[in-house]
N, C-alpha and C positions, 0 to 999 in steps of 0.2 A: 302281762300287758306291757307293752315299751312305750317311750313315751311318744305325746303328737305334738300337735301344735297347741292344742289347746292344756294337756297335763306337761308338766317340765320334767327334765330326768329326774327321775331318782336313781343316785349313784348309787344307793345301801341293797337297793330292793329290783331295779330294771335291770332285764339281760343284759351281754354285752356278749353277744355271738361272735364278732369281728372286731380287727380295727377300723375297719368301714365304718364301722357303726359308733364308733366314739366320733369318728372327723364328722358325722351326721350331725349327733348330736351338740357337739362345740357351738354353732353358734346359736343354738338355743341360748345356754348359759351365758351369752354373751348379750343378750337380749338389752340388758341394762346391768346400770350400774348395780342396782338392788339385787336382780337375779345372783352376778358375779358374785358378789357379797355373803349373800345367802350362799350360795353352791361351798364360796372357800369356806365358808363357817362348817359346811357339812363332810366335808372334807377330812379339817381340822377332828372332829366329833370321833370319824371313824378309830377303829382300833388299828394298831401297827403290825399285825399278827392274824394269821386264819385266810379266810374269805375277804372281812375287811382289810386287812393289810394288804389284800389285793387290789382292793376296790378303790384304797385312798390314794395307790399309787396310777390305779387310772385315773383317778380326781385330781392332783400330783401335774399330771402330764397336760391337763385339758387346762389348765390353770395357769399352766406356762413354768409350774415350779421343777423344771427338768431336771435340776438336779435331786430335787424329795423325788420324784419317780425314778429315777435311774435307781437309787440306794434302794426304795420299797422292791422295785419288780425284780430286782436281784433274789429273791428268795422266793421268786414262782420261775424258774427258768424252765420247767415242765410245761406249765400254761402256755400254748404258742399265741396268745395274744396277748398276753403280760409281756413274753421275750419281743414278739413284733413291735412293740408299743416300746417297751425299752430299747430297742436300737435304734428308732427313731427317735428318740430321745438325746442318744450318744451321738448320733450326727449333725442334731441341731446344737449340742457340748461339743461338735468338733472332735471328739471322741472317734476318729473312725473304723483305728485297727480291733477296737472293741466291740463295734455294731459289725465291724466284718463278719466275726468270727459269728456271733448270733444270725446276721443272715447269710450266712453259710450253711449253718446247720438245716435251716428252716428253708431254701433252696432244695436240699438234697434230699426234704423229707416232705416237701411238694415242687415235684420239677416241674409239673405243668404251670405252676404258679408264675406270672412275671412279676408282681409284688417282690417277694423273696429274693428274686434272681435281680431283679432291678437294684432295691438296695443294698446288695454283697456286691455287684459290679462299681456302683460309684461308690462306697466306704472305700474297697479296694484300689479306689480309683485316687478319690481323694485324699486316702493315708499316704500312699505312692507319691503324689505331689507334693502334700507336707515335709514329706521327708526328703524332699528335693531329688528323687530318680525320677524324674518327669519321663524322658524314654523309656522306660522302663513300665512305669507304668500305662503309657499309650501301646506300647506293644503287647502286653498283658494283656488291656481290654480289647484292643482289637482280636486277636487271636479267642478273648471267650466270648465278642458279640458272634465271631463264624463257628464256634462249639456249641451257641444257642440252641433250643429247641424254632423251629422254623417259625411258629407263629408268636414266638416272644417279639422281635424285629419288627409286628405292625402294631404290637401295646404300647402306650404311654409308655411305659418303664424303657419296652424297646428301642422307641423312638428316641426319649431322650438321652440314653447312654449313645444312642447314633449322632445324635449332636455334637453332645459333647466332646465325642472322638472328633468330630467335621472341625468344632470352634479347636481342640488343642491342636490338628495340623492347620489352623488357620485360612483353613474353606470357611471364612463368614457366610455369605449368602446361603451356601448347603447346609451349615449349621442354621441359621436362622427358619429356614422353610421347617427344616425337620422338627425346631422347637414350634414352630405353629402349629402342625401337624400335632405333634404330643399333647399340647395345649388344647388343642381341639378337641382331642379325644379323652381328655381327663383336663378337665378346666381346675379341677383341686390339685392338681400335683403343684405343689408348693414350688420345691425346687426348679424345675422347669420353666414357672412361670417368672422366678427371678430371674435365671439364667440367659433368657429372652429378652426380658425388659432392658439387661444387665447390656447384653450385647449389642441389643439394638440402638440403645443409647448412645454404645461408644464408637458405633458403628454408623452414625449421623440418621440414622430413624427414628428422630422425638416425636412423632406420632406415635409409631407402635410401641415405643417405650412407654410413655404418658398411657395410652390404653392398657399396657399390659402392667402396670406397676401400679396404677387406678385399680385395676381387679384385685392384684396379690393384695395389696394394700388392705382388703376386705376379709381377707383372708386374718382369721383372731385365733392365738392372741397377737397383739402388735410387734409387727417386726421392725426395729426402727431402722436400720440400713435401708430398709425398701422405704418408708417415708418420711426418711433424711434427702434418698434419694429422691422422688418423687418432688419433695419441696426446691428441689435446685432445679429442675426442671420447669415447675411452676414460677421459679423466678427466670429462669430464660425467659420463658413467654409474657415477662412482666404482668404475670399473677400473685404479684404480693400478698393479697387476703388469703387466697390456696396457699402460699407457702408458709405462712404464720401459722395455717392452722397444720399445717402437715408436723411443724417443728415444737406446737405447742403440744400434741398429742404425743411426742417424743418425749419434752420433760418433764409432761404432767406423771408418762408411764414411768422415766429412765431419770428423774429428777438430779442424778451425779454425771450425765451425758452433759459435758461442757460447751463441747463443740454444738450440738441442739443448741444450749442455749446463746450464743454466740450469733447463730444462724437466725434463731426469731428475734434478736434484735435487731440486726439487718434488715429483716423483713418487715418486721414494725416501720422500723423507718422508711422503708419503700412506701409504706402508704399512703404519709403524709403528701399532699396536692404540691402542696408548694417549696420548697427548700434555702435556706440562706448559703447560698454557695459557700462564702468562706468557711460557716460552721460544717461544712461536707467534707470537703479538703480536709479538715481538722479533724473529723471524725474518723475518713479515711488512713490519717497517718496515725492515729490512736490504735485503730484496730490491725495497722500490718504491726505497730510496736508490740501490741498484746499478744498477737500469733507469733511471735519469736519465740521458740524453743529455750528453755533453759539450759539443754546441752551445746548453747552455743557461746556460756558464757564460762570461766575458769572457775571450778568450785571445788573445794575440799575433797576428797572422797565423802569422807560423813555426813558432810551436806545434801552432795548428789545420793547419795543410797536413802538418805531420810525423805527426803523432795519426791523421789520416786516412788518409795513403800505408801506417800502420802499423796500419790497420783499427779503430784505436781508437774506439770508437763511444759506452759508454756508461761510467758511473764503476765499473761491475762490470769491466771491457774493463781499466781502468786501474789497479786495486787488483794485479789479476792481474802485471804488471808489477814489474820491479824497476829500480832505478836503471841500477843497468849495461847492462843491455837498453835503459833509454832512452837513458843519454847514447851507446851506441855504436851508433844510429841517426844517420845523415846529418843535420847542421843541426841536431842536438837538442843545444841548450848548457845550461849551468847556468843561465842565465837561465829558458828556458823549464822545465826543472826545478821553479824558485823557483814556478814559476804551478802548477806541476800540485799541488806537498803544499800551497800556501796554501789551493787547491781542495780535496784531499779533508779539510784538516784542518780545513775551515768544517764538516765534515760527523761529524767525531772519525774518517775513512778515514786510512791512508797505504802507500806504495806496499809489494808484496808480504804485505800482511795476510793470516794468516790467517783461516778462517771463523769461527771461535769465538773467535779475539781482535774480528772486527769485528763479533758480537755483541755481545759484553762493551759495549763503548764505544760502538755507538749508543745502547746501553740505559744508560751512563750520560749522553753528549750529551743523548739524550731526557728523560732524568729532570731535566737541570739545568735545562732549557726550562719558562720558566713556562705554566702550563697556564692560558689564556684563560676568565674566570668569566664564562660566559656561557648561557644557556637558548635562544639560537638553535639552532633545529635546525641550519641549514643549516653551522652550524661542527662539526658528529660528526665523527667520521672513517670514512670510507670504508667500516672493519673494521665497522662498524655493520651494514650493510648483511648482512652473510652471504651474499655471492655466490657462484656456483659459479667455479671457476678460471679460465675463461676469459671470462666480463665481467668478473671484477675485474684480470685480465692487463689486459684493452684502456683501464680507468680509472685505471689505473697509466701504461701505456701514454703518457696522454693528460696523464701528470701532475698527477691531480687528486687530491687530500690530505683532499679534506671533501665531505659532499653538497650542499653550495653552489656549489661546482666542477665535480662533474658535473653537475650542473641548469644552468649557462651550456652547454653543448653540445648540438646541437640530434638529430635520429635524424638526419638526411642525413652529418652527422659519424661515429657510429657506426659505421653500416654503413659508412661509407667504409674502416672499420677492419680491416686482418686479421682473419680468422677471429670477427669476429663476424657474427653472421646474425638474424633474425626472434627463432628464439627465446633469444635472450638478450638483446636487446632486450626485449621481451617482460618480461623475467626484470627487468629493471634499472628498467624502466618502473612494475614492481608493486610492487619493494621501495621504491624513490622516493615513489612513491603513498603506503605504509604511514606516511613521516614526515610527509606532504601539501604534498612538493614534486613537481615536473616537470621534463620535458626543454624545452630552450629551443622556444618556439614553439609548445607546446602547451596 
């Protein structure tokens, strides 16, 4: 008996005919909290060995613990839904030349399948990329979408390696049709339905992005790229409460996800009615000083290789910190200590600050700072501009302090940027314009 709506899986004891039928049943186990709970506990229970070390590696995979399925289903590589189940596994590890080779096999040993053929085309597609022969690997797939069997080309699978060829030669619009099409035709295919949303976004359609990142979004277990994404979007459209909740369900899952938590303070703060402009300003130059990069300041080696093993990324990363957490890291002495408060204290930071004491004293750092008499535009500040949150994230991002600074950057920069797209470009392009500067090169 398999399960329904009303009996829940049982991993030990219910078929598992397909992998069809595991993505079926996922979001049962997802039901709630409780279910989840129970399922990992039953999981946990099974043996590592036999049938069950099968089983716990499907359990493994449904759970999101990709890497405990990868390691289990490596000892069923006969079972072709243990190996289908493990390579999609290695492709959501980014793992590709690995899930190649398994849907390669499984390809050859059902050619009428577009499953198999779909995922050996993009592994191969995407290891290709990884490894930087990007021509290479466009001419590859294009040459195996016309080796296809004729009716792979109108399956999902088809459709979206048809895309993805359209999006790498940079036919947007024929890549986007062809991801609705896909989309249509298998609303579960994960990949696809990112890749849509992905493009669409940057491609100035925050309709079909917002719908189509709304669905994947539903799609368990949580991916938070897609509802980090989704929350900036939500805060374009000045949906603060959407985006707090998009970023809260980020840290609740990914609780060392920095940047999440970064983002639903922002968005917190969006909700508040009313705002004391000068504590905004303040708040504003707090958080571009916190997004600075630690590889922008002069640091020991020992220091930088510690900071880094220890995920320390930006001087927000480092405030958080307290002494004792650093020196009782490996290799971190008092020496390299001396470099990190010389560091934040160029800035009035030091370590374990609070948030409203490290207001206080940029705003008086800032204030002692002589203010440059000058009538060039291009020395404003940034805040001039009035941008929406995420182009002025990405000019922050970028480290730039004045609109003098964003006019040395050219649009191929830009877009090269996280989560920026067409229209906020667009957006940055017009308010530049308004002071009668530009983007480099135009």
């Amino acid at each position: 008996m398999t399960a329904t709506e009303d009996k829940p899986f049982d991993l030990a004891h219910d078929p598992i005919p397909s992998f069809a039928a595991l993505v079926q049943e996922r979001s049962k186990i997802y039901g709630s909290f409780r279910k989840l709970d129970s399922f990992k506990r039953a999981v946990e229970s099974l043996s590592t060995s036999g049938e069950e070390g099968r089983r716990r590696g499907f359990g493994q995979w449904l759970t999101g613990d990709l890497e405990g399925a990868v390691s289990a289903l490596a000892n069923y590589q006969d079972d072709d839904v243990a190996a289908f189940t493990r390579a999609n596994a290695l492709m959501s590890l980014e793992r590709f030349a690995e899930a190649a080779s398994i849907f390669e096999a499984l390809s050859k040993k059902y050619p009428a399948e577009p499953r198999p053929r779909g995922g050996w085309l993009d592994a191969q597609l995407e290891a290709g990329l990884a490894s930087g022969k990007d021509q290479e690997a466009v001419a590859a797939l294009k040459q195996q979408l016309e080796n296809a069997p004729a009716d792979f080309a109108e399956s999902a699978e088809g459709l979206y390696m048809r895309a993805r060829l359209e999006e790498l030669e940079r036919n947007t619009e024929d890549a986007i049709d062809l991801y609705r099409e896909a989309h249509r035709a298998d609303p579960t295919h994960r990949r696809n339905a990112f890749r849509l949303a992905y493009l669409a976004e940057r491609s100035g359609f925050d309709q079909l992005a917002l719908r189509t990142y709304e669905t994947v979004a539903t799609m368990l277990p949580i991916d938070r790229t897609v509802m980090t994404n989704l929350g900036l979007l939500y805060e374009d459209l000045g949906r603060d409460q959407d985006a707090a909740t998009c970023y809260d369900t980020v840290v609740r899952n990914f609780p060392n996800d920095r940047r999440a938590k970064l983002y639903l303070q922002d968005a917190l703060a969006g909700i508040e009615m009313y705002y004391d402009e000068d504590m905004e300003k303040k708040e504003d130059r707090l958080n571009q000083i916190l997004r600075i990069p630690i590889t922008d300041f002069e640091l020991s080696v020992r220091a930088r290789n510690c900071l880094s093993k220890m995920n320390i990324v930006t001087l927000g990363d480092l405030v958080r910190q307290t002494e004792h957490e650093l020196l009782s890291y490996k290799n971190f002495g008092e020496t390299s200590l001396t470099e990190i408060k010389e560091i934040l204290g160029s800035k009035g930071l030091r370590l374990g600050m609070a948030r409203e004491e490290a207001v206080a004293s940029i705003s008086r750092v800032h204030s002692e700072e002589p203010i440059p008499e000058s009538d060039d535009v291009r020395n404003k500040a940034v805040s001039e501009l009035k941008l929406s949150i995420r182009a002025r994230r990405t000019v922050e991002n970028l480290g730039c302090m004045t609109l003098g600074e964003i006019a040395q950057h050219s649009e191929e920069e830009l877009l090269g940027m996280p989560n920026f797209g067409v229209t906020s470009l667009l957006e940055l392009r017009n308010k530049l314009n308004e002071f009668g500067l530009s983007l480099k090169g135009e």
